[in-house]
C-alpha positions in Angstrom: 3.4 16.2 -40.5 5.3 17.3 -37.3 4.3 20.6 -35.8 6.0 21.0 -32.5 8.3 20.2 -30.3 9.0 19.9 -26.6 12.3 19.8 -25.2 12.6 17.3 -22.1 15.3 18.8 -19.7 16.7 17.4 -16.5 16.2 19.1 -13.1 17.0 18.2 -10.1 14.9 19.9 -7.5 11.5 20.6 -9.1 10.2 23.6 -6.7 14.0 25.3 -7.7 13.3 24.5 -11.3 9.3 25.5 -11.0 10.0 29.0 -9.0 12.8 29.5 -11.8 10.9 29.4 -14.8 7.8 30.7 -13.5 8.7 33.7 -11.5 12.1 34.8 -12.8 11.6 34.0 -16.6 7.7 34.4 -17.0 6.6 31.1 -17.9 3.5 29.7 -16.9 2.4 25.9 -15.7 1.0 23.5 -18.2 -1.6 21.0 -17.8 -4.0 20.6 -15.1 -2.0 17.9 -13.1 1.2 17.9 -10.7 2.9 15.1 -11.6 5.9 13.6 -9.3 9.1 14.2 -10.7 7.7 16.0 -14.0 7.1 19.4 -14.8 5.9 21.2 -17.4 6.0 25.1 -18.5 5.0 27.0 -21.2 5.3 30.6 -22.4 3.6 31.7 -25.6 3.6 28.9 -28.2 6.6 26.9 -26.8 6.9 23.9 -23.7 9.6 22.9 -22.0 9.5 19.4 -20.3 11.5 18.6 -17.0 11.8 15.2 -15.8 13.6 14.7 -12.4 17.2 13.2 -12.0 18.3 13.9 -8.3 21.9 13.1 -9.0 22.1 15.2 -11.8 26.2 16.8 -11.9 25.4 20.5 -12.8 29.0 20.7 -14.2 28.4 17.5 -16.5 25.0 18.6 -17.5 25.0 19.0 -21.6 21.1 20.4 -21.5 20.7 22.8 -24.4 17.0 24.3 -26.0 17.5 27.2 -28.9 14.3 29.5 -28.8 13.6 31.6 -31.2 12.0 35.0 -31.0 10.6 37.7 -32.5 11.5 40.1 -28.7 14.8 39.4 -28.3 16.0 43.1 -27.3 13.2 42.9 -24.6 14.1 39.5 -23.8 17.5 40.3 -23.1 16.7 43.3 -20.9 14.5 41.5 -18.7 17.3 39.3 -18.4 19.3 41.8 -17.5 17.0 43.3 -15.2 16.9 40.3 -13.1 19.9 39.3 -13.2 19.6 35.6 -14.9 22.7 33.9 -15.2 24.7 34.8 -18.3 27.4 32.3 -19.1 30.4 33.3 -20.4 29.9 34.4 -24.1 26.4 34.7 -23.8 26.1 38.0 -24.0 23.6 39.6 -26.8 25.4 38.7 -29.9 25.2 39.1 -33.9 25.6 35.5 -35.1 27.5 35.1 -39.0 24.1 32.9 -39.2 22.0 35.8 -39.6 20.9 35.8 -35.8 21.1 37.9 -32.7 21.2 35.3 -29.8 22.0 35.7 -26.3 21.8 32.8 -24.1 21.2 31.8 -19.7 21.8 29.0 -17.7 18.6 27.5 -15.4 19.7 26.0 -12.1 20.7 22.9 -13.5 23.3 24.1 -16.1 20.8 23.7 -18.5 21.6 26.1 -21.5 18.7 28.5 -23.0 19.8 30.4 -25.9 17.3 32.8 -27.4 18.1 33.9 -30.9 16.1 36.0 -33.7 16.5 36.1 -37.5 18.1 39.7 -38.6 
């Protein structure tokens, strides 16, 4: 039976992508270990994996997670508040889906969209 998953993202500069997640969007570090070129972060029940790729192309970087939610108001205001990158349409949204979503961009172009069932 599967029962979670964990996203592996690129980064290229781990302290960026580390100071990022941590101090700007709340996430905590996972595991006891530093491992070169590897990160790993966690908030609540979810992970995000980073592996390092130095010559990562920001612009040609296709990096998407979907999170859901159950805060996505507060969510978005903390967004807001500290002014995370919003990409164009990204904005807080009601989705024909039946979700409100609203989505950021990590330094790497990496897309983060955070969505909750209406």
């Amino acid at each position: 039976m599967l029962s979670q998953i964990s996203p592996k993202l690129p980064m290229r500069n781990k302290a960026v992508t580390k100071d990022f997640y941590l101090n700007r969007l709340g996430f905590n570090l996972f595991g006891s270990s530093d491992f070169d070129g590897y990160l790993m972060v966690q908030k609540d029940q979810i992970q995000i994996h980073f592996f390092e790729y130095k010559d990562l192309n920001p612009k040609e970087n296709y990096g998407q997670v979907y999170i859901r939610t159950d805060e996505i108001d507060q969510l978005y205001q903390l967004a807001l508040q500290r002014q995370l990158p919003i990409p164009d349409g990204g904005h807080l949204q009601r989705k024909p889906w039946g979700q409100i979503e609203f989505s950021l961009l990590d330094p790497d172009n990496n897309l983060l969209t955070f969505g909750q069932s209406l």
